[in-house]
C-alpha positions in Angstrom: 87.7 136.9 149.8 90.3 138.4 148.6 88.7 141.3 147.6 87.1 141.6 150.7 89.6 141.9 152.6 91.2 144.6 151.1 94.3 142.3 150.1 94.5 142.8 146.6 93.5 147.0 146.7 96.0 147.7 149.5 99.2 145.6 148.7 101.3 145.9 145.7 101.6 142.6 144.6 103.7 141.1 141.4 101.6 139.2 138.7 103.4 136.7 139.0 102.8 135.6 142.4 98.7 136.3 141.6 98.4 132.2 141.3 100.6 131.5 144.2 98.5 133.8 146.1 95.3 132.0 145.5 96.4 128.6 146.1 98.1 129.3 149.8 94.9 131.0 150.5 92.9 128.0 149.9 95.5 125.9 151.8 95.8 128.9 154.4 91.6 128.5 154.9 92.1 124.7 155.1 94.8 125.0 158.0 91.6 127.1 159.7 93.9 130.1 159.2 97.1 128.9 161.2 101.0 129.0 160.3 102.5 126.3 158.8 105.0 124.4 160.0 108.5 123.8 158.4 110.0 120.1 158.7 114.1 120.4 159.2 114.8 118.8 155.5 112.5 121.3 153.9 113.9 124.8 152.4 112.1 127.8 152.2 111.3 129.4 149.0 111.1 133.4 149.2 107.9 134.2 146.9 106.6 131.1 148.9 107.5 132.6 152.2 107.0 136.1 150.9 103.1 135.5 150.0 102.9 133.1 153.3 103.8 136.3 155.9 101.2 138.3 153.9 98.5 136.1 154.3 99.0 136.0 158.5 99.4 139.7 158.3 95.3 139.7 156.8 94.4 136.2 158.5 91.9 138.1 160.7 90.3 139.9 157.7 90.3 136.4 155.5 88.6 134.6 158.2 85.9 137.5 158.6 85.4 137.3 154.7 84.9 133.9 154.7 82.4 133.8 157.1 80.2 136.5 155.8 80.5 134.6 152.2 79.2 131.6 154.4 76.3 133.2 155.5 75.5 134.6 152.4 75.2 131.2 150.2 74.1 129.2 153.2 77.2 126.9 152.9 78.8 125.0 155.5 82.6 125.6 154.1 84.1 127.4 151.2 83.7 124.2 149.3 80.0 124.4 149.3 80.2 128.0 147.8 81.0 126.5 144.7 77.9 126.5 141.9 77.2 123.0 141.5 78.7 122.5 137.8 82.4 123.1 139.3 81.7 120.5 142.5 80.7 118.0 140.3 84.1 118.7 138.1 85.7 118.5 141.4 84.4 115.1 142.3 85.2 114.2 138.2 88.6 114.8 138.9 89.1 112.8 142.5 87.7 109.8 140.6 89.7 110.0 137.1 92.6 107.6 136.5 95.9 108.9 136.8 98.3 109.2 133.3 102.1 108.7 133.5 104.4 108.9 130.9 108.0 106.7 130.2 110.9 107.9 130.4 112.5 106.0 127.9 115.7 107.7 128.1 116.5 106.6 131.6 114.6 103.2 131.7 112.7 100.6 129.3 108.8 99.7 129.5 109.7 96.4 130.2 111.8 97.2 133.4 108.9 99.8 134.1 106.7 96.5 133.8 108.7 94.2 136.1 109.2 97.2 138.3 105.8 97.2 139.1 105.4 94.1 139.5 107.9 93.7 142.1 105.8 96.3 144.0 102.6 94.1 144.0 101.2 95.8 140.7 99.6 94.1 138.2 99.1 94.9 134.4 95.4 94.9 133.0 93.4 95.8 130.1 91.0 98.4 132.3 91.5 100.3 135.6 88.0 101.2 135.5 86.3 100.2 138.9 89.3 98.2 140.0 90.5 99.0 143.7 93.3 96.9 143.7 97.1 97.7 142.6 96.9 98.0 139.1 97.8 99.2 135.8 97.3 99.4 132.3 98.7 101.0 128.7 97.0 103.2 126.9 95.9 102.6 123.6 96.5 105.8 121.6 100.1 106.3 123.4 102.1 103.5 123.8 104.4 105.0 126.2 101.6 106.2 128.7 100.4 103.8 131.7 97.0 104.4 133.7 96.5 104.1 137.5 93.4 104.1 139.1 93.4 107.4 141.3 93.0 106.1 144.7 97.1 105.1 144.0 98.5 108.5 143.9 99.9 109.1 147.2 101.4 105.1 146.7 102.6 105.8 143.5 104.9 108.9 144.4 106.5 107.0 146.9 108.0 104.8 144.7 111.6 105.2 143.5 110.2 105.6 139.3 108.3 108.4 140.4 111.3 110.0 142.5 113.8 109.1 139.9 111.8 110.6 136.7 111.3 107.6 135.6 107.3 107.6 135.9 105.8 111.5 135.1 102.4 112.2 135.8 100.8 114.0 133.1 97.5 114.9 131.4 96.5 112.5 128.4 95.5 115.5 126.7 99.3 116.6 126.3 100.6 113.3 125.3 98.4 113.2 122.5 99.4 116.2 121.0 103.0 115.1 121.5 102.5 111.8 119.8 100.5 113.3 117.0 104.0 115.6 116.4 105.8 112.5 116.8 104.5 110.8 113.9 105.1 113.7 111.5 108.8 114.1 112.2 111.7 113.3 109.9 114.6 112.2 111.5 116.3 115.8 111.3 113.2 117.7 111.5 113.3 120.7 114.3 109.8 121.5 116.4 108.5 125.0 117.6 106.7 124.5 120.9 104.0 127.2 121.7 102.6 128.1 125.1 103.7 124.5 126.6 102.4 124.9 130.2 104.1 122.2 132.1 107.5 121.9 131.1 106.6 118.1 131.1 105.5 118.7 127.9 108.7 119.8 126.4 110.3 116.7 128.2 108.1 114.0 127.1 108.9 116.0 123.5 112.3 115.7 123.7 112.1 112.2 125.1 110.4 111.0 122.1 112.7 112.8 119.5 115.6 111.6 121.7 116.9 109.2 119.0 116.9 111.4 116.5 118.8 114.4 115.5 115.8 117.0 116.2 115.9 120.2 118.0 113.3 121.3 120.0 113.0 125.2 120.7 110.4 126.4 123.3 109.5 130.2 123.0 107.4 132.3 125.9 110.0 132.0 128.8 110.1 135.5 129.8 112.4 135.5 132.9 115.9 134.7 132.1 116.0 133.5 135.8 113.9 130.6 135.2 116.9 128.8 132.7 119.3 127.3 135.4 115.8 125.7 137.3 114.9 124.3 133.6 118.1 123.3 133.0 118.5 121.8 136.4 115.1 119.7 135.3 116.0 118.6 132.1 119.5 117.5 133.0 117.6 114.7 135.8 115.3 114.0 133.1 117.6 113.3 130.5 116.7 115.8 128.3 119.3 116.8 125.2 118.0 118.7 122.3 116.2 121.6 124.6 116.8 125.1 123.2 114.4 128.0 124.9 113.4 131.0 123.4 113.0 134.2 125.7 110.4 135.7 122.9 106.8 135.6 122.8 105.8 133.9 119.9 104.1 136.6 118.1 107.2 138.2 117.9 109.0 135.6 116.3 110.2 136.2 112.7 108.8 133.4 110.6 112.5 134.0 109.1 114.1 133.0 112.0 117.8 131.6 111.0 117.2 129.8 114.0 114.0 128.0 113.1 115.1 127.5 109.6 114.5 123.9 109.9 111.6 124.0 112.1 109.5 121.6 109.8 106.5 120.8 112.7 104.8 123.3 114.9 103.1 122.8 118.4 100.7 124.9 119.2 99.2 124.6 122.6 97.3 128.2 123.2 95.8 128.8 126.0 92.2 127.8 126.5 88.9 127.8 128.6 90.0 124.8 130.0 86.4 123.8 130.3 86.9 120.1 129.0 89.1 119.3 132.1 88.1 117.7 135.1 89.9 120.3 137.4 89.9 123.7 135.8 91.3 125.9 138.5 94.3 123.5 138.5 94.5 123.6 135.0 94.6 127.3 134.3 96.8 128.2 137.6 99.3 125.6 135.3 98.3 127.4 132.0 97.4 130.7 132.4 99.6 133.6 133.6 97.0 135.4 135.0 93.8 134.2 136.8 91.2 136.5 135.3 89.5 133.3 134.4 88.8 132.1 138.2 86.2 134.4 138.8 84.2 133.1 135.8 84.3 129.4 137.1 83.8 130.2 140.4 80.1 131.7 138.7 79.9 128.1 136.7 80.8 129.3 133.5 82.8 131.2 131.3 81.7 135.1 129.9 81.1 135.4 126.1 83.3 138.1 125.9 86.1 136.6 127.9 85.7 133.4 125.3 85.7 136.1 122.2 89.4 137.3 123.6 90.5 133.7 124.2 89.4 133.0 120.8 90.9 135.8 119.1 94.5 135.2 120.3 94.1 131.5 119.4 93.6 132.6 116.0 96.8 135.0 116.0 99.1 132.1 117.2 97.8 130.3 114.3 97.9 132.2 111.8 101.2 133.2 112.9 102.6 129.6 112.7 100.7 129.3 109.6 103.5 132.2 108.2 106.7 130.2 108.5 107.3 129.2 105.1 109.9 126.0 106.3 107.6 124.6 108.0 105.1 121.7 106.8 102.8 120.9 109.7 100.8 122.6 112.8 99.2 121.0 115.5 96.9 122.7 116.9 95.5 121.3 120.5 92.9 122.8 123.3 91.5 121.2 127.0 88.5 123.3 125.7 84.7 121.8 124.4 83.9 125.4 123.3 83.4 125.4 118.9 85.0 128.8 119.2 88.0 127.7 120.4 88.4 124.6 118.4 87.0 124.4 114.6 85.9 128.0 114.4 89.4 129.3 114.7 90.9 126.5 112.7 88.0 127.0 109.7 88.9 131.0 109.7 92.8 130.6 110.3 92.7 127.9 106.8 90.0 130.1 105.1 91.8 133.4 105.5 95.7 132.0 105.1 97.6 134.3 103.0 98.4 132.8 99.6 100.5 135.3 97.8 103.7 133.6 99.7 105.1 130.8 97.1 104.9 128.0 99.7 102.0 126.0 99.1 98.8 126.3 101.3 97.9 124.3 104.4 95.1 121.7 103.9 93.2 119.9 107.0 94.4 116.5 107.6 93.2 113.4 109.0 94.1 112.5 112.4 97.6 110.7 112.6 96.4 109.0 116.3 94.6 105.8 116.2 90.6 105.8 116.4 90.0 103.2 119.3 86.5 103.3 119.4 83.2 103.5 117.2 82.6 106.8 119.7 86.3 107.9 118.3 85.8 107.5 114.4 82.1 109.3 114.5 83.6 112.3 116.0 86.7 112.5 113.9 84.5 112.5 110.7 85.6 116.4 109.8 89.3 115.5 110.2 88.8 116.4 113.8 90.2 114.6 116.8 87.9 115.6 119.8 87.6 113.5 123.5 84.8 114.3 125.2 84.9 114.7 128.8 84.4 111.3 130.6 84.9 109.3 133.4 88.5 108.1 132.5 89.9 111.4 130.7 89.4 114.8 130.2 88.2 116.9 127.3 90.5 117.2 123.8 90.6 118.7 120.9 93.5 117.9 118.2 93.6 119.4 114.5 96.4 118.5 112.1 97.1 120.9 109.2 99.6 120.3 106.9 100.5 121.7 103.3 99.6 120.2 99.8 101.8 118.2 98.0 103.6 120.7 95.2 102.5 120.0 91.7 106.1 119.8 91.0 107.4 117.0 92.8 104.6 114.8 90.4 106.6 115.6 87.4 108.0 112.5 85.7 111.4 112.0 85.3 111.2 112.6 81.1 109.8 115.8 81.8 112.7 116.3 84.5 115.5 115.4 82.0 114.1 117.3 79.1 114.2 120.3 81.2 117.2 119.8 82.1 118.7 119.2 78.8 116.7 122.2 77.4 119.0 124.4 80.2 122.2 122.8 78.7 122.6 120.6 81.8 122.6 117.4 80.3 125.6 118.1 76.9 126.8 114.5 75.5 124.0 113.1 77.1 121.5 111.5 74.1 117.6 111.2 75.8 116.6 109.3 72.9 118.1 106.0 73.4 116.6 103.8 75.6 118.5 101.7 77.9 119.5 97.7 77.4 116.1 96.4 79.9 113.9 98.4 77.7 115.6 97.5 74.7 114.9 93.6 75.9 111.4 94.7 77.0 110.5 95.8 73.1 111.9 92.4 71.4 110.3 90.5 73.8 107.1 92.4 73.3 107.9 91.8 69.3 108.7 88.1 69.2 106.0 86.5 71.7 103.7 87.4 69.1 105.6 85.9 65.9 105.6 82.2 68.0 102.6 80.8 67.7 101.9 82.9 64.4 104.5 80.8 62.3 103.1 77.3 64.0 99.6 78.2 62.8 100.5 78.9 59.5 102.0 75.4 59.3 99.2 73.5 60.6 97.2 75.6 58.4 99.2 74.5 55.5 98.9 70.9 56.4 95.7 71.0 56.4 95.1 72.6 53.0 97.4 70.2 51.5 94.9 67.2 53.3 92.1 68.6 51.9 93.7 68.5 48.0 94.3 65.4 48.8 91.6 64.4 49.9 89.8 65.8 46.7 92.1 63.7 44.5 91.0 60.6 46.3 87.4 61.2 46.0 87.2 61.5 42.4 89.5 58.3 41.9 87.3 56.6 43.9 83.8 58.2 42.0 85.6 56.7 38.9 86.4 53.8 40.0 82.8 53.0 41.7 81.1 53.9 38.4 83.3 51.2 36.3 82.7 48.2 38.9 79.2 47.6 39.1 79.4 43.9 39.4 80.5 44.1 43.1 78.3 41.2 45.1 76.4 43.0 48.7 77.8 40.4 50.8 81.3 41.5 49.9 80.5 44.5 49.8 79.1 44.8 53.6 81.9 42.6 54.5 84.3 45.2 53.4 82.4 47.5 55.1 82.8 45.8 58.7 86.8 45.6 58.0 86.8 49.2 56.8 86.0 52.2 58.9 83.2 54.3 57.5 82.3 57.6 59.9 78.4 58.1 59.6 77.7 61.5 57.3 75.8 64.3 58.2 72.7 65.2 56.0 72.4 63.3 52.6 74.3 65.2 49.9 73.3 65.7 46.0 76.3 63.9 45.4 76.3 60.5 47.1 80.0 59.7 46.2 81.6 63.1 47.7 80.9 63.7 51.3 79.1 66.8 52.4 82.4 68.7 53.9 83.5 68.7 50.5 81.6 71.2 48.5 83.6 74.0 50.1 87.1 72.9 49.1 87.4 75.4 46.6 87.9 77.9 49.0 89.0 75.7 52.5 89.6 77.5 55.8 92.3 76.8 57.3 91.5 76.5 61.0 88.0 74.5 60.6 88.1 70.8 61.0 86.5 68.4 58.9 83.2 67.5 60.2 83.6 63.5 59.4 86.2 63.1 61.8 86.7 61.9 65.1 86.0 64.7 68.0 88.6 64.3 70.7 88.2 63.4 74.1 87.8 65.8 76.7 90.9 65.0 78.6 92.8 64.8 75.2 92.2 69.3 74.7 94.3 70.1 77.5 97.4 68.3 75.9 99.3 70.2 73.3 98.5 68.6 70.1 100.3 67.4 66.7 99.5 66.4 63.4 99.4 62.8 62.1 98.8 61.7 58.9 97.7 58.0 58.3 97.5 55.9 55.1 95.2 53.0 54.6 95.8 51.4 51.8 92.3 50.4 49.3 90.4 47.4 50.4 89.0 45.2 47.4 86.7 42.3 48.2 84.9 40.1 45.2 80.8 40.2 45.6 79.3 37.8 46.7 75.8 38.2 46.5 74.3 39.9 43.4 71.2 41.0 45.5 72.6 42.8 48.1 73.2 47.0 48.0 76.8 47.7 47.2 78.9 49.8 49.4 80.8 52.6 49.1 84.5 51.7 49.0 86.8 54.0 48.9 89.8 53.4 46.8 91.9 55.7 49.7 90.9 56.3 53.2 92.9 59.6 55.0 92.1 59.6 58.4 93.7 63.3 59.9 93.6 63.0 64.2 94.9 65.2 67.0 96.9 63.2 69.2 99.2 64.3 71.7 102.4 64.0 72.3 103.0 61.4 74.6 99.8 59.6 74.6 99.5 56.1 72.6 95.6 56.5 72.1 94.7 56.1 68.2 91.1 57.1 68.4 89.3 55.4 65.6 87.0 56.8 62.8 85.2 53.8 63.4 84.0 54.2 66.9 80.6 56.1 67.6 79.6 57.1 70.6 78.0 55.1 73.3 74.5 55.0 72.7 74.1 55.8 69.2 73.5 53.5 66.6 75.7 53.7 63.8 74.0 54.8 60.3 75.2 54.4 56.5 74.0 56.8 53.9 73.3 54.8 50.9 72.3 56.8 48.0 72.9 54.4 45.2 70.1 51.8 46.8 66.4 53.2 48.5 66.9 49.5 50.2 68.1 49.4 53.9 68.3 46.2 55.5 69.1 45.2 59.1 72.3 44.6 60.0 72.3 42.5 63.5 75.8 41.6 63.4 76.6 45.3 64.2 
């Protein structure tokens, strides 16, 4: 139309003022080409007023363009001329909830909370098909609050609205500002880059409000603009804003100014074809509106995406160049590849390395995945939205450099280099301090402990054994001279004397079978005629006891009975522990076994029913 009417051939207009231009002549078409009127409170602004007389001037010419562009797409109004793609992004963007932002520097969530509910609203978990007055927080910024959109013309009525309290802002943005957020030091600077709304830089400088960090904005050509920004900032509360009137390309990466820049926001300007209302979003964005005449066709030109693409990849490259710096974040509206992982692939693939700083690496997201939807498309490292019902279309990609080899250097290595360079005279490396010193003789003497204890018991034992030994062969002797012993003395001796049942006959009948090895004993085996210990009894810590039983001698008395083995000395060596008063027997079998005597000097066995 406005070709058509000879508007933009015969009229010297500014570039600035191409946007303005566009949207007072949709309003102008709206108001079916009449004047506007101007309400007593309300100022008037001279590009406004400037662009408004031009428009009456053609108003005759606008109409007739509009009504031949009518006819030609067989369209009832200049809405309907639209291809369908943008209509349905139009009717996207009526329904979409609304995103505000905190203010935390003028007022707490929880007086934004009872705020609210003072004006009738209440706080849910979902705005989605809800009519009522309601509200909820999103879950990847904690400071953002949704509205369902049928509440915007309530919502700036309220005093948080008027009092920057509430600001309405794309999710998109806040993402990217919260994903900054959560790289920052304390005194870390930021570099913002093509911001847009100056929202932006607010809710940035909102966030970093507790903190020591400066935030510098570059791109802000007209000098003119600074009290109006200034003038904004101040209602908002906003401290730490420092603007830059250079572009960013032409920023030394050297800067003193930006010598502790340490994060980088990059926000370049995009397609815009992930957001619900693109000709909003690039008259916001984009200085000039060469863009327009691609959506008003439904799409975007290849070669127009190729430029847009191109000078994405310059800003970032360019960020990629300031050596202080640690991070980037790099975020688009747009779904195009070219504009998202294409130019963040090439930009890491192509960095220049010869600098001694060390390279940028791809990092995982730093938001919180919300959703299964989330984590499958963040696979890559990427952070995308996809264009919905309840937000627009995001992109999000962190780089950040690689930890330096050098700061995994152990201290040793630290101090030897350091004493090599003569920094560390009087100073002796090679003792080790009093814990370590404590750590060694502790490692030393746990050992020793239970060494010295076995050797004892082991000793014991031995000493049992010879013993034991001598005992046998008294008794051998003394067996061998009285053979006039009665049976019935004999067995009677045997009920009043312990006997332990042996293991498999030996060659010897007078020396039990654990015997033969005492030439060479082991120290830690046990003898296998004594007593095995109760179960309960091997989790007590054990001591040695040595009992004595004197030599029982009882006169036979009956000739025909087998004599028995008596011992002239009985050892009995048990295991007991320390507080326990249990004397296990030798004479006690076990339940269900019948006790056995091996009786070598007799092939007689008789019953015994008395056992």
């Amino acid at each position: 139309m406005l070709i058509d009417s000879y508007i933009f051939p015969s009229t010297t207009i500014p570039d600035h003022l191409s946007s303005l231009i566009i949207v007072m002549l949709y309003d102008f078409q709206d108001r079916k080409f009449q004047a506007r009127l101007f309400s007593d409170n309300e100022e008037p602004i001279a590009e406004v007023q400037e662009v408004e007389n031009l428009l009456n001037s053609f108003k005759t010419k606008l109409a007739a363009a509009l009504a031949r562009c009518r006819i030609k797409h067989d369209a009832l109004s200049i809405y309907h001329i639209l291809p369908e793609t943008v209509r349905n992004q139009e009717l996207r963007a009526s329904t979409l909830p609304l995103y505000a932002w905190i203010n935390t520097c003028k007022i707490s969530s929880e007086e934004v909370y009872y705020s609210l509910k003072k004006k009738g609203y209440n706080k849910v978990t979902s705005v989605l098909h809800i009519d009522d007055k309601v509200y909820a927080v999103d879950q990847h910024c904690y400071d953002v609050l949704i509205f369902p959109s049928h509440l915007k013309n309530d919502l700036l009525n309220i005093d948080l609205f008027k009092e920057y309290k509430l600001i309405f802002q794309d999710k998109s943005r806040s993402l990217a500002i919260h994903s900054v957020r959560a790289l920052l030091n304390m005194d870390d600077d930021i570099l913002m880059v093509n911001t847009g709304s100056w929202y932006t830089v607010a809710h940035m400088s909102i966030l970093t409000n507790n903190n020591t960090s400066k935030i510098f904005v570059c791109g802000v050509k007209s000098q003119a603009k600074d009290p109006d920004l200034k003038n904004l900032f101040t209602k908002m509360g906003c401290k730490n804003i420092q603007i830059l009137h250079e572009t960013f390309l032409n920023i030394e990466p050297k800067d003193h100014r930006l010598q502790n820049v340490k994060v980088i926001l990059l926000l370049p300007r995009c397609s815009g074809l992930g957001v619900s209302n693109p000709v909003e979003f690039i008259l916001n964005e984009h200085e000039d509106t060469g863009l327009l005449k691609d959506f008003s066709q439904g799409g975007i030109s290849e070669d127009k995406l190729h430029i847009l693409a191109q000078q994405q990849y310059e800003q970032l490259t360019h960020a990629m160049k300031f050596t202080k710096a640690q991070a980037v974040v790099y975020c688009t509206c747009s779904v195009y590849p070219e504009e998202n992982e294409a130019v963040v692939k090439k930009a890491l693939e192509f960095q220049d390395l010869g600098i001694k700083v060390q390279p940028y690496r791809l990092s995982p997201p730093v938001l919180p995945l919300c959703s299964l939807k989330e984590i499958h498309l963040s696979t890559d490292k990427f952070f995308r939205m996809e264009p919905s019902g309840i937000t627009n279309g995001c992109f999000l990609s962190v780089l950040t450099r690689e930890r330096d080899p050098s700061e995994t250097v152990s201290v040793r290595d630290v101090l030897a280099r350091a004493a090599a360079k003569g920094l560390l005279d009087g100073i002796e490396l090679g003792k080790s301090s009093k814990r370590e010193k404590k750590k060694k003789k502790s490692k030393i003497s746990l050992p020793k402990a239970p060494t010295s204890d076995k050797n004892s018991i082991q000793t014991k034992i031995a000493e049992f054994l010879n013993r034991e030994t001598n005992a046998h062969a008294n008794r051998s002797e003394t067996l061998t001279t009285k053979t006039s012993l009665a049976q019935e003395n004999a067995t009677s001796a045997a009920s009043s004397s312990p006997v332990r049942k042996p293991g498999k006959p030996a060659a010897n009948p007078l020396v039990p079978p654990f015997m033969k090895n005492t030439a060479h004993p082991r120290p830690c085996e046990r003898p296998t005629n004594f007593v095995r210990p109760r179960p309960e009894d091997r989790v007590i810590a054990l001591k040695p006891i040595e009992i004595v039983l004197p030599p029982v001698m009882l006169p036979s008395s009956s000739p025909h009975r087998i004599k028995s083995q008596i011992p002239t000395q009985h050892f009995h060596y048990h295991w007991l522990g320390p507080k326990t008063g249990y004397f296990p027997s030798p004479s006690i079998t076990r339940r269900g076994e019948k006790p056995k005597e091996n009786l070598p000097s007799s092939p007689l066995r008789r019953p015994r029913p008395w056992l």
